[in-house]
C-alpha positions in Angstrom: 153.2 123.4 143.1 152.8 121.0 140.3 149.2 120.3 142.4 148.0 124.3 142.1 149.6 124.2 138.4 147.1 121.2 137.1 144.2 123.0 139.5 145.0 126.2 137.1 144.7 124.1 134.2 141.2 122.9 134.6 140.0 126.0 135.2 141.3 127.2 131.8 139.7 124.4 130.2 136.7 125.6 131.4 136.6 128.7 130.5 137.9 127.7 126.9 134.7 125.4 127.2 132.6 128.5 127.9 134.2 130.4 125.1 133.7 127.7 122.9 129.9 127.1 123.8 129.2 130.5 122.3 131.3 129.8 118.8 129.2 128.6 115.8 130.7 125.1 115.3 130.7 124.9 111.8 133.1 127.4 111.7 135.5 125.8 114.3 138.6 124.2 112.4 141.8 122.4 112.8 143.7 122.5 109.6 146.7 120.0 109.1 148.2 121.0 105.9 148.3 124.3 107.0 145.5 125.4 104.9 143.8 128.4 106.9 140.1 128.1 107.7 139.0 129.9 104.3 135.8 131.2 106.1 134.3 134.5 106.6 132.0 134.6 109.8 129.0 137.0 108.8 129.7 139.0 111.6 133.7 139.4 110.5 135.0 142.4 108.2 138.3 140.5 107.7 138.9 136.7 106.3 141.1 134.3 108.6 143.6 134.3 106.1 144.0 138.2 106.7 143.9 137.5 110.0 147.0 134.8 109.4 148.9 137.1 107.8 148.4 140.2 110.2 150.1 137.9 113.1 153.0 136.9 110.4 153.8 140.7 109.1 154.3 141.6 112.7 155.7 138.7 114.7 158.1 136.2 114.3 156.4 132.5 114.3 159.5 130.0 115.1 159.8 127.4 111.7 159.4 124.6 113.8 155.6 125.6 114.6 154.6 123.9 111.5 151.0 122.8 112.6 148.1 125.8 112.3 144.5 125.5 113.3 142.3 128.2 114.0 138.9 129.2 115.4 136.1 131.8 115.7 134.7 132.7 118.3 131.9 134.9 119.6 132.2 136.0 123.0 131.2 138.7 125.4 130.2 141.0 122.4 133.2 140.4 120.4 134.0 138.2 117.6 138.2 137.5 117.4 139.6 134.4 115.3 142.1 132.2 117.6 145.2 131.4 115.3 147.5 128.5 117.1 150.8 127.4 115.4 152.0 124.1 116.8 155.4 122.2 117.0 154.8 118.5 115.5 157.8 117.1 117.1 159.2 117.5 120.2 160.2 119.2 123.0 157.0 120.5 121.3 155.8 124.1 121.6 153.5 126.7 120.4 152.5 130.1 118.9 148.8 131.3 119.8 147.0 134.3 118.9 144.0 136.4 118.4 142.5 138.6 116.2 139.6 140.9 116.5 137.5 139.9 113.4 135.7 143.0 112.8 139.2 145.6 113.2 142.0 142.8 112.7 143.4 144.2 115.6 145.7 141.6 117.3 144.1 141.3 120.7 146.5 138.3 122.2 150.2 137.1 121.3 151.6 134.3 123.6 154.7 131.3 122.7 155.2 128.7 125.2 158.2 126.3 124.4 158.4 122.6 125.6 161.3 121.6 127.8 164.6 123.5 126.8 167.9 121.7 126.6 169.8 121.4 129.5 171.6 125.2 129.1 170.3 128.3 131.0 169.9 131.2 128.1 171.7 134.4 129.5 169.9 137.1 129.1 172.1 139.6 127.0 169.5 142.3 126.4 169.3 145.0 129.2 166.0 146.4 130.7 166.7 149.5 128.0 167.4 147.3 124.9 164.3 145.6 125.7 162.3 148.4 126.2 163.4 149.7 122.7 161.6 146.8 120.8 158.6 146.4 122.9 157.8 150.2 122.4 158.9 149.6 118.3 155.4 146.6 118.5 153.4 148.8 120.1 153.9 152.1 118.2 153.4 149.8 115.0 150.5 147.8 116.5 148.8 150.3 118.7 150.3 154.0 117.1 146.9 155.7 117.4 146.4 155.1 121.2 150.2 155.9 122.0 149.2 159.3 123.1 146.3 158.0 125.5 149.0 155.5 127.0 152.2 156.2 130.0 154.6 153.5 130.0 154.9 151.9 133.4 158.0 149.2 134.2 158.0 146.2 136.4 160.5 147.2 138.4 160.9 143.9 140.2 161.1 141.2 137.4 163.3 137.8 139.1 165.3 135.6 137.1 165.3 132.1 138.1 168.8 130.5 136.7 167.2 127.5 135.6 165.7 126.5 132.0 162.2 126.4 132.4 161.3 129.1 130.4 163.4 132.3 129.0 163.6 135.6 131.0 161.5 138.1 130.0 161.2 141.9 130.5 157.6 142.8 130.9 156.2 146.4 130.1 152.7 147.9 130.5 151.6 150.9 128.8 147.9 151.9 130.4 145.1 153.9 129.1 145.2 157.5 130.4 141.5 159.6 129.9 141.4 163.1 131.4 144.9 162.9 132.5 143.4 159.9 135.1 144.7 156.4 135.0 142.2 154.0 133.7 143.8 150.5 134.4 141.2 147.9 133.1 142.8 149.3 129.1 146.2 149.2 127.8 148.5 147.1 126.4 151.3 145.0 127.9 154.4 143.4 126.0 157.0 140.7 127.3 160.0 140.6 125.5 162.3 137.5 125.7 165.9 138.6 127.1 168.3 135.8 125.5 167.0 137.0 121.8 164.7 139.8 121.7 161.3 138.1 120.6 158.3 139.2 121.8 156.8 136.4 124.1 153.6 137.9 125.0 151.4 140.6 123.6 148.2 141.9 124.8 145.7 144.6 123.7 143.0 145.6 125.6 140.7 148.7 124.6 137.4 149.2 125.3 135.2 151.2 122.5 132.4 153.8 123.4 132.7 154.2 126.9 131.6 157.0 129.0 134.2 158.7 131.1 132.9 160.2 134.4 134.3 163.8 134.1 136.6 164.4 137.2 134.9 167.8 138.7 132.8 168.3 142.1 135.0 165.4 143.2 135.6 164.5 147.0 139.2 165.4 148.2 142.1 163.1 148.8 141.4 163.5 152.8 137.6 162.8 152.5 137.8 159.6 151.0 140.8 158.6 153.2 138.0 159.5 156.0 135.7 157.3 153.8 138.2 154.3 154.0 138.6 154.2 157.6 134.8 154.8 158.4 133.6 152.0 156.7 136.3 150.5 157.1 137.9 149.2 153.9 140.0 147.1 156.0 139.5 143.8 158.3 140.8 141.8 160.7 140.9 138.0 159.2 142.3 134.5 159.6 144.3 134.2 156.4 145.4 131.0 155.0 148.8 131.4 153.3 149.3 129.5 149.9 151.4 126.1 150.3 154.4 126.7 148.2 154.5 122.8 147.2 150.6 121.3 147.7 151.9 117.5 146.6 154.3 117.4 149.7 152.7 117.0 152.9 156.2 118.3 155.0 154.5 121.6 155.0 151.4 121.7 157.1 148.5 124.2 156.2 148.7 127.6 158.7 146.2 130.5 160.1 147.4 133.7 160.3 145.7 136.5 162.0 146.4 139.6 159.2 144.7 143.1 158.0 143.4 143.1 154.3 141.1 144.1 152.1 137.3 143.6 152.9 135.7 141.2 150.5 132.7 143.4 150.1 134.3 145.9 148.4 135.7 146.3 145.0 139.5 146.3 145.7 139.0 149.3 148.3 137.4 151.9 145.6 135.4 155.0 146.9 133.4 156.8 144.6 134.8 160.0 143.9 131.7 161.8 142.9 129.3 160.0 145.4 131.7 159.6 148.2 130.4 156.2 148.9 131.9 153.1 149.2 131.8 151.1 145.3 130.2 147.4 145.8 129.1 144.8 143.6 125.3 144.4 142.4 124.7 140.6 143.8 122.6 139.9 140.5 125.5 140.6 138.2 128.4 138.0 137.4 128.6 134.5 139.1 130.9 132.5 140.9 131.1 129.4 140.0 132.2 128.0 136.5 130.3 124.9 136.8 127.4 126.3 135.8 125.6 126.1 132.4 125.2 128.6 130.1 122.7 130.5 128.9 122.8 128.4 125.8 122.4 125.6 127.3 125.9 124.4 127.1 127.3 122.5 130.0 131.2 121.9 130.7 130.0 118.2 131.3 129.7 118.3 127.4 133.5 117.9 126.4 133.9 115.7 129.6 132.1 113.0 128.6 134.0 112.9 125.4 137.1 112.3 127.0 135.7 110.5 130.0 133.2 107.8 128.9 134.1 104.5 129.5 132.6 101.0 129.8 133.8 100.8 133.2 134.7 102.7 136.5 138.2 104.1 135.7 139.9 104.5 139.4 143.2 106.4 140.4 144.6 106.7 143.8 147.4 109.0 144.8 149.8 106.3 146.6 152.1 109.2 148.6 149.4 108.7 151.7 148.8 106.7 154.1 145.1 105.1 152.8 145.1 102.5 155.5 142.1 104.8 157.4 140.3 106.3 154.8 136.9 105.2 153.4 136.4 103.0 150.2 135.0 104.4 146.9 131.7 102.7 147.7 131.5 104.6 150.8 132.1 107.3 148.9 129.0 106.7 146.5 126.9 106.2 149.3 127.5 109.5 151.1 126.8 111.1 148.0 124.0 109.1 147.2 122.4 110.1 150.9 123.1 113.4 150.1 121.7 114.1 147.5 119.4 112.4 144.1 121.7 111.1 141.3 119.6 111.0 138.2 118.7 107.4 137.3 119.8 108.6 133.8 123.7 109.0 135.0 126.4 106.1 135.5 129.3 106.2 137.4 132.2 106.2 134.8 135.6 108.2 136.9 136.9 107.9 140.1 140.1 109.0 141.7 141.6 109.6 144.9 143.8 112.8 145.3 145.4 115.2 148.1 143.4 117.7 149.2 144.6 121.1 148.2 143.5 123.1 151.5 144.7 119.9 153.7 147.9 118.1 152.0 148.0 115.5 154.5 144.0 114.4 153.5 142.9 112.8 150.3 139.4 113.5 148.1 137.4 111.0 146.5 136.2 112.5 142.9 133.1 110.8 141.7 132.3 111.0 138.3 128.7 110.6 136.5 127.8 110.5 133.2 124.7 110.0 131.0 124.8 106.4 129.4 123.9 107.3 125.9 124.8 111.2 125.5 123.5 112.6 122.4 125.0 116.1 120.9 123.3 118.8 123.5 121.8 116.4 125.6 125.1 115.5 127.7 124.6 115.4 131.4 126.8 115.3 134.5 127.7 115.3 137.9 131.0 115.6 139.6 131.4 115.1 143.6 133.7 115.2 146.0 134.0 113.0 149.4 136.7 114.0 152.3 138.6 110.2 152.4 139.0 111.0 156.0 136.3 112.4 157.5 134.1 111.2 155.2 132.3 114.9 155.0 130.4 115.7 151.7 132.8 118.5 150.5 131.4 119.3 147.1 129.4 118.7 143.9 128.0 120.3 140.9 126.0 118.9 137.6 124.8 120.1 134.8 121.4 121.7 134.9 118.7 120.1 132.4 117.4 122.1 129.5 113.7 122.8 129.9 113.4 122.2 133.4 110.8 124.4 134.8 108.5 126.8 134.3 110.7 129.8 133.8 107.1 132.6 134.8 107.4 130.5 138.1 111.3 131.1 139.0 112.5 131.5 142.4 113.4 135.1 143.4 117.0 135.4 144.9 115.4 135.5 148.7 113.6 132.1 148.0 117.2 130.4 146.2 118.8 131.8 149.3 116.3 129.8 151.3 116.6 126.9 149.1 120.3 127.2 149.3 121.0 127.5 153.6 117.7 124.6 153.6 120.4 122.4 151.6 123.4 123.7 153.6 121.7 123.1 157.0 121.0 119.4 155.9 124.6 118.4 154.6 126.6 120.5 156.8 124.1 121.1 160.0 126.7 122.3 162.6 129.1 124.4 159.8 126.7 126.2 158.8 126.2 127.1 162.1 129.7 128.6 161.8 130.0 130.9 158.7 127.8 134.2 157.8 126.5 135.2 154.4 129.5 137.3 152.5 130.3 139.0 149.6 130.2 137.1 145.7 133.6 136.9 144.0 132.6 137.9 140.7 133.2 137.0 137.4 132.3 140.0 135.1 129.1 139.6 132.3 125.4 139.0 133.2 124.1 136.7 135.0 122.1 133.8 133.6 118.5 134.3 134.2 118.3 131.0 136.3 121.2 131.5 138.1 121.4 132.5 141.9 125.1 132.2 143.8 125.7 132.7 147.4 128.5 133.0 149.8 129.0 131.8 153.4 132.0 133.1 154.7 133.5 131.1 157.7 134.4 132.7 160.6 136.1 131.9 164.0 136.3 133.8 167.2 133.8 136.3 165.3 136.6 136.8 162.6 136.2 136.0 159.1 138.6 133.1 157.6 139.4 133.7 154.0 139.0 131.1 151.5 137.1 129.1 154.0 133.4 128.8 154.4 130.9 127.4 151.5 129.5 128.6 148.2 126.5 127.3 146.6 124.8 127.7 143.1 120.9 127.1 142.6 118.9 127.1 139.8 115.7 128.9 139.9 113.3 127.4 137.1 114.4 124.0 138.1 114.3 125.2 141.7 117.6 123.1 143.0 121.2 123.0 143.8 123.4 122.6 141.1 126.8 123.5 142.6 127.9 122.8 146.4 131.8 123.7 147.7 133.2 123.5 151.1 136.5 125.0 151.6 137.4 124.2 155.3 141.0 123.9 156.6 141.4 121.5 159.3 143.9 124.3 161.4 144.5 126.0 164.6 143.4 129.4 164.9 145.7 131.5 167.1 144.3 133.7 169.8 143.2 137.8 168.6 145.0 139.3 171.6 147.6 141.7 171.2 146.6 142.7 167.6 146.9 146.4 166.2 143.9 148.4 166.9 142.3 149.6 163.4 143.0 153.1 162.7 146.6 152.1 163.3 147.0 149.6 160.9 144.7 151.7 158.4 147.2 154.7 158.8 150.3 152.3 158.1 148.5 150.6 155.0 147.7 153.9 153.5 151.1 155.6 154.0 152.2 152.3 152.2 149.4 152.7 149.6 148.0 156.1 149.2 144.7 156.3 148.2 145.0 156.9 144.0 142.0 158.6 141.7 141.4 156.4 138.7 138.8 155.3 136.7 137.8 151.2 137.0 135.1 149.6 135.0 132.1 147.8 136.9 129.7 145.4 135.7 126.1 145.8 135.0 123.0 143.4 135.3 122.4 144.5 131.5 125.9 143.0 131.0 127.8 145.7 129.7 130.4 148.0 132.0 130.0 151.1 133.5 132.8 153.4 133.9 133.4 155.0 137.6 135.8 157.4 138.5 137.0 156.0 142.0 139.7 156.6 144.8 141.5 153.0 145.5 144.9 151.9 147.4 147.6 153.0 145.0 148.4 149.2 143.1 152.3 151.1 141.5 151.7 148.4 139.3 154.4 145.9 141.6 153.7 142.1 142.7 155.8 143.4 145.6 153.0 145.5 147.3 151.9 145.0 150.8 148.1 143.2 150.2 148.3 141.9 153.9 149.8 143.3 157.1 150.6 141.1 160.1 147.5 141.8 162.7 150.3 142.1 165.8 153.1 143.7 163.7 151.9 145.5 160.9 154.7 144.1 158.5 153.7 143.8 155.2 153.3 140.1 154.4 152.9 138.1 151.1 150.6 135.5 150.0 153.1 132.4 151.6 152.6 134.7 154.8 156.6 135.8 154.4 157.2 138.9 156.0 159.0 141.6 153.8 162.2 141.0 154.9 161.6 137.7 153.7 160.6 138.5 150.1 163.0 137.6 147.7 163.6 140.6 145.2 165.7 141.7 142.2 168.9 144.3 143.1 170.2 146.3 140.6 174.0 146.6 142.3 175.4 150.0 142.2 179.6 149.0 142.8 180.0 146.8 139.7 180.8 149.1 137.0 184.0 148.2 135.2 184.6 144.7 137.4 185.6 142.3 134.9 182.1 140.0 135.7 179.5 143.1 135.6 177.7 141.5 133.4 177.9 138.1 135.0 176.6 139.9 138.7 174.1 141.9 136.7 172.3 138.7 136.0 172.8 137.7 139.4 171.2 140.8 140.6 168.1 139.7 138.5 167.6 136.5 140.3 168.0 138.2 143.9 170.6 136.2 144.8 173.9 137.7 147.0 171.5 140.7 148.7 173.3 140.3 151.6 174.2 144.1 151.2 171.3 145.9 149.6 171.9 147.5 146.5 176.0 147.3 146.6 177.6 143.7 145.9 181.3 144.2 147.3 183.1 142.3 144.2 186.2 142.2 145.6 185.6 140.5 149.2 186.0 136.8 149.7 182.8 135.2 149.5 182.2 132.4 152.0 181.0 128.8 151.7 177.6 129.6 153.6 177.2 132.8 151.2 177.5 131.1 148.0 175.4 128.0 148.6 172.7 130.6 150.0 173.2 132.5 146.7 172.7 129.1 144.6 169.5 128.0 146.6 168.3 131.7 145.4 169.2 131.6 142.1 167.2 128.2 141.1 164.1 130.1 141.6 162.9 128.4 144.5 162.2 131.5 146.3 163.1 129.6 150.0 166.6 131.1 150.3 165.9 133.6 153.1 163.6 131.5 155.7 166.4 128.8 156.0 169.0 128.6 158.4 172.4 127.2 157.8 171.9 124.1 158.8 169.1 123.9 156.3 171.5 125.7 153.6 173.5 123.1 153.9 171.3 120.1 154.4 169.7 121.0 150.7 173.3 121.4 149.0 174.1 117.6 150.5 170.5 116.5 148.8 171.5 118.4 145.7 174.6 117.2 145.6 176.4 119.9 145.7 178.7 119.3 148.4 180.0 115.9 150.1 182.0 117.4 152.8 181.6 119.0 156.1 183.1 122.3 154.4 181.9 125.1 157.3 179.7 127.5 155.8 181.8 130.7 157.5 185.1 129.5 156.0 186.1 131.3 153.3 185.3 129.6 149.4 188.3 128.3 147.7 188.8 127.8 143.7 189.4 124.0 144.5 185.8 123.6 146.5 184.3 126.3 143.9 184.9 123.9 141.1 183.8 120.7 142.4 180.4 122.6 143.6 180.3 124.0 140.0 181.0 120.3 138.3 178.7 118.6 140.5 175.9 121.3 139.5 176.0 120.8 136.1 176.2 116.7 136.3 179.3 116.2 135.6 181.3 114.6 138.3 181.2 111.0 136.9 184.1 112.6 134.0 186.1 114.9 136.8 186.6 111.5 138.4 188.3 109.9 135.9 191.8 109.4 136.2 195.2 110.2 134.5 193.4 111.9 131.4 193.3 115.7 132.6 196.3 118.0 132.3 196.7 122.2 132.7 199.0 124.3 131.6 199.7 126.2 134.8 203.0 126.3 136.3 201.0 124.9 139.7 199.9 122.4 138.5 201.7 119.9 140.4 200.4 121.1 143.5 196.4 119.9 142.5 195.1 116.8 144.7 194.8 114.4 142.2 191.0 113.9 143.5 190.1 117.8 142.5 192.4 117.7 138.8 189.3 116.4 137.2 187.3 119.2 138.8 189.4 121.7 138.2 190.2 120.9 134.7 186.6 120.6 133.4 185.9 124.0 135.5 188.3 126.0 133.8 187.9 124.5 130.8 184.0 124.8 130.2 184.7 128.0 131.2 183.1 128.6 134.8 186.7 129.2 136.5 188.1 132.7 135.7 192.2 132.4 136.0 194.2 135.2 134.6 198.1 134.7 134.4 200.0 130.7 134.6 199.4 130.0 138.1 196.2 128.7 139.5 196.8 129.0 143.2 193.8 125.8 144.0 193.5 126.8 147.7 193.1 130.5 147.2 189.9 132.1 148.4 187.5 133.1 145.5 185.7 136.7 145.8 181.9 137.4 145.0 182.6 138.4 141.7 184.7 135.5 140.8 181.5 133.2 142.5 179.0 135.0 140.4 181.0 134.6 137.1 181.2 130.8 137.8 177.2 130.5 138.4 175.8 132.3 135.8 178.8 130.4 133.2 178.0 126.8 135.0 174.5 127.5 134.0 175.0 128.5 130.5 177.2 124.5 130.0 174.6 122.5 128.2 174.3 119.6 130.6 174.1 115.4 130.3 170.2 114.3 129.7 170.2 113.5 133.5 171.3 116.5 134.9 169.6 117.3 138.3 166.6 119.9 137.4 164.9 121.2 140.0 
């Protein structure tokens, strides 16, 4: 995970980079006194320091966040300052938001907090509770729009016992415009459960648009006719996410599934037009390594933090590297495929897994112009397959001034620039994909940019995330940005898979087709409101995307089936038990769904059952695709349990508190001896090996005993099992507590 994680993090670099390539810099401040930027933009109605104190008046900034540095920034139409409150010391932490600088709206609200101490927050607000103060921001923040607005709940919100960050309860109200449902506006609040603060805020309304009026529309049933004729929906190879990229235990997979067609926006029919809604090829681009229209290039801020006197090399030592080619076989694939400037040195290289293929490693190359002057930075980043040695990837920066722009390439002569290149560096693949639909990014395309899209496909079925995309400028007439994505996989055999109208007619009793109205870009770069049909989204993470080709089953994007998701349960037979509250939190986490929507408090709970309940409750999300054998095998390398306890024997308090002491890292003090004593007539009958255990259990509070016996060997029920979890979690824990 930690791979996709840092992959996520580039990307927002970059688009901060393209944010920030559109900011005057002279207005750009970081402020270490805590002295706002005392500067007025010419486009900006309000001052920074009104900005600062618009944020203050209506959110709680935690002391600590001492450090403020703000920004403005002129993107996309829309001038906002960026206000970001930092922690100085550690765990470190931060407070970030934006304000539109011509309303002084407050447009974006988010905290992050570094590592938390080694105690799980409870959450002790309910759903309701927290509902009450996220509606209190938004009719103070948004009051004028509260009548355009219905409230809609995630409904499946899952609380991982663990102290990464707090639980949140996350609420959406969204724009409504002739009683329709206009998605793309709203607002959405979380609010933290353990203290009530608001953790993220967002505002998103768009001014001066035109609404499409909803008359003379096509009926429900003709565009459901529309869906299936076209048809929305395809047979693919899909390529389930690796739940942990930097472990190569998990090999990559192909599944045959139903989904969405690229080519279409989400499914959407138009509901005046009848007609399927698609994306205009000239507007938006794919890649983000492309310049700007200003002339900006990510490479810019690279160089800053990558120039060095010498090659700086990594390698990711996890792999076998006995087999794989040496950086300078790198270079010189790259250099035969295609011309480094003589202007650029190699400064970076590293060797890392490859996301697609975990068991292969990637050789990034790094170039960089010897003596970059301010707007004169160039670059050029490729990528080398370690194994194979297959030219996987590059992209530079495209020089200013580099053609006649009266003499650009039209978009059919970048396209036969483009497959000329692709035919050269990957001659047989290219034999093997077709030209697909963009994945846009919305805005207008740069007047020298042309993207394109080669989808791959196998047994005359399209495989999703594989096949090539390719960037060209057209003044300068070349190539500035190359990708292949191309799993090294088995594809299984089509046979047996649901015929078409079948699987359309389960997806759409699933998803019914929904009348809303969903903005599209334009070439001109602004947005066009239509009024479409699309696959009811109910506003869940839990709705079926892809369906199992020779099933139908609703599948999610690890290619678990639905049985397999893990969800929250919100138990119906726990009111009045003495640990509601305890198996309420439980409930959030997913953990002990054995039975649906009832818990059973009062029956035994069995070894097999609880250890299955803990692997659920740290947020793994693995619980329910192990068997017992691997239950058990991960609470021996957890450390959780040392014996051959039998999963279907029944739980006892003695075994319930060593599991509970070992969780939290304390065994080392439950096994010192002749220190602990406890006050129950029993006592005497303790093994002197669990006293320790015991002791520090019922002491810390995990152990529940009522009355002055303890009865060690007798059988602990569910409630008494979720009562010790959630209250070992809460136990502040020893610096080297086992965190996973």
């Amino acid at each position: 995970m930690l791979g996709k994680v840092r992959h996520l993090n580039f990307f927002v670099v970059l688009l901060l980079l393209l944010q920030l390539a559109v900011s005057p810099a002279n207005v750009l401040g970081s402020d270490l006194s805590n002295k706002a930027l005392k500067t007025t933009p010419a486009s900006s109605t309000i001052t920074v320091e009104q900005a600062v104190q618009a944020v203050k008046n209506n959110f709680t900034i935690p002391e600590q966040y001492t450090q403020l540095s703000t920004g403005y920034n002129n993107f996309d139409n829309r001038a906002t300052y960026s206000l970001n409150w930092n922690a100085l010391d550690q765990p470190g932490g931060s407070f970030n938001a934006e304000v539109d600088a011509a309303t002084g709206d407050i447009v974006n609200v988010n905290q992050w907090e570094g590592p938390l101490p080694q105690a799980f927050k409870l959450p002790v607000l309910s759903a309701d509770e927290a509902e009450t103060i996220a509606t209190a921001l938004i009719t103070k923040l948004a009051s004028k729009h509260l009548p355009e607005m219905q409230l809609v709940k995630d409904q499946q919100q899952v609380l991982a016992l663990n102290n990464a960050q707090p639980f949140t309860y996350n609420f959406r109200w969204i724009r409504i415009v002739n009683g329709i449902q206009f998605p793309g506006n709203g607002v959405s609040v979380s609010v933290s459960g353990d203290d009530g603060q608001i953790r993220n805020y967002n505002y998103n309304w768009t001014q001066d648009l035109v609404f499409p009026e909803a008359a003379n529309i096509i009926s429900p049933e003709k565009a459901r006719q529309v869906f299936a004729d076209t048809p929305m929906i395809e047979l693919q190879y899909f390529l389930p996410q690796i739940m942990n990229p930097q472990t190569t235990s998990e090999p990559q997979r192909a599944l045959l599934v139903y989904q969405l067609a690229n080519s279409y926006s989400g499914g959407a029919i138009d509901a005046l037009t009848g007609k399927p809604v698609t994306l205009d090829p000239k507007v938006g681009y794919r890649s983000l390594n492309v310049a700007t229209t200003t002339g900006f290039s990510v490479g810019t801020v690279a160089m800053t933090t990558s120039a060095v006197s010498n090659v700086q090399t990594a390698a990711d030592n996890t792999l076998d590297n006995s087999q794989q080619i040496s950086q300078d076989k790198a270079v010189d694939v790259v250099k035969n495929m295609i011309e480094i400037p003589s202007e650029l040195v190699l400064r970076n290289s590293s060797l890392n897994k490859d996301w697609q293929n975990p068991s292969q490693q990637v050789w990034n190359l790094d170039w960089y112009n010897e003596s970059p002057t301010m707007g004169e930075n160039h670059y050029l980043n490729a990528r080398v397959s370690a194994k194979t040695g297959d030219f996987i990837g590059f992209s530079m920066s495209n020089a200013t001034n580099s053609g006649d722009k009266s003499n650009a390439l039209t978009r059919e002569g970048a396209q036969k620039l483009a497959e000329d290149f692709l035919k050269r560096v990957q001659p047989e693949r290219f034999k093997l994909v077709k030209m697909g639909a963009d994945n846009f990014y919305g805005g207008k395309m740069p007047g020298n940019i042309q993207s394109f899209n080669y989808t791959r496909v196998v047994n005359d079925i399209p495989v999703s995330n594989n096949g090539m995309t390719i960037t060209v400028d057209t003044v300068a007439k070349q190539v500035i940005n190359y990708n292949l994505n191309w799993s090294d996989v088995e594809f299984p055999s089509p046979s047996e898979v649901l015929p078409l109208n079948q699987v359309i007619d389960q997806f759409l009793k699933m998803r019914p087709l929904a009348l809303n109205y969903s903005l599209i870009p334009q070439q001109n770069g602004q947005q066009e409101v239509r009024l479409v049909y699309q696959p009811n989204p109910d506003y869940n993470m839990y709705i079926p995307a892809i369906l199992d080709a020779k099933t139908g089953d609703p599948m999610d994007w690890y290619g678990k089936s639905q049985s397999e998701w893990l969800t929250s349960h919100n138990y119906t037979d726990i009111q009045g038990n003495y640990a509601e509250k305890e198996i309420g939190i439980m409930g959030l986490t997913g953990a002990f769904g054995e039975y649906g929507e009832t818990f059973h408090p009062d029956e035994k709970i069995t070894v097999g059952s609880f250890l299955r309940a803990m692997l659920t409750a740290e947020g793994t999300n693995r619980d329910r695709v192990l068997t017992d054998e691997d239950v058990l095998k991960l609470a021996k390398e957890r450390g959780w349990v040392h014996d051959d306890l039998k999963l279907s024997s029944e739980l006892s308090r003695e075994d319930l508190s060593k599991v509970m002491i070992r969780l939290i890292n304390m065994e080392p003090s439950a096994q010192v001896k002749d220190i602990y004593a406890l006050p129950f007539t029993d006592a005497k009958t303790i093994q002197p090996d669990s006293l320790g255990y015991i002791a520090l259990a019922w002491g810390l509070g995990i152990l529940k005993i009522d009355g002055d016996t303890l009865q060690p060997k007798q059988s602990v029920t569910r409630a008494d099992a979720a009562y010790a979890l959630v209250h070992a979690y809460a136990v502040e824990r020893p610096l080297n507590a086992y965190l996973r």
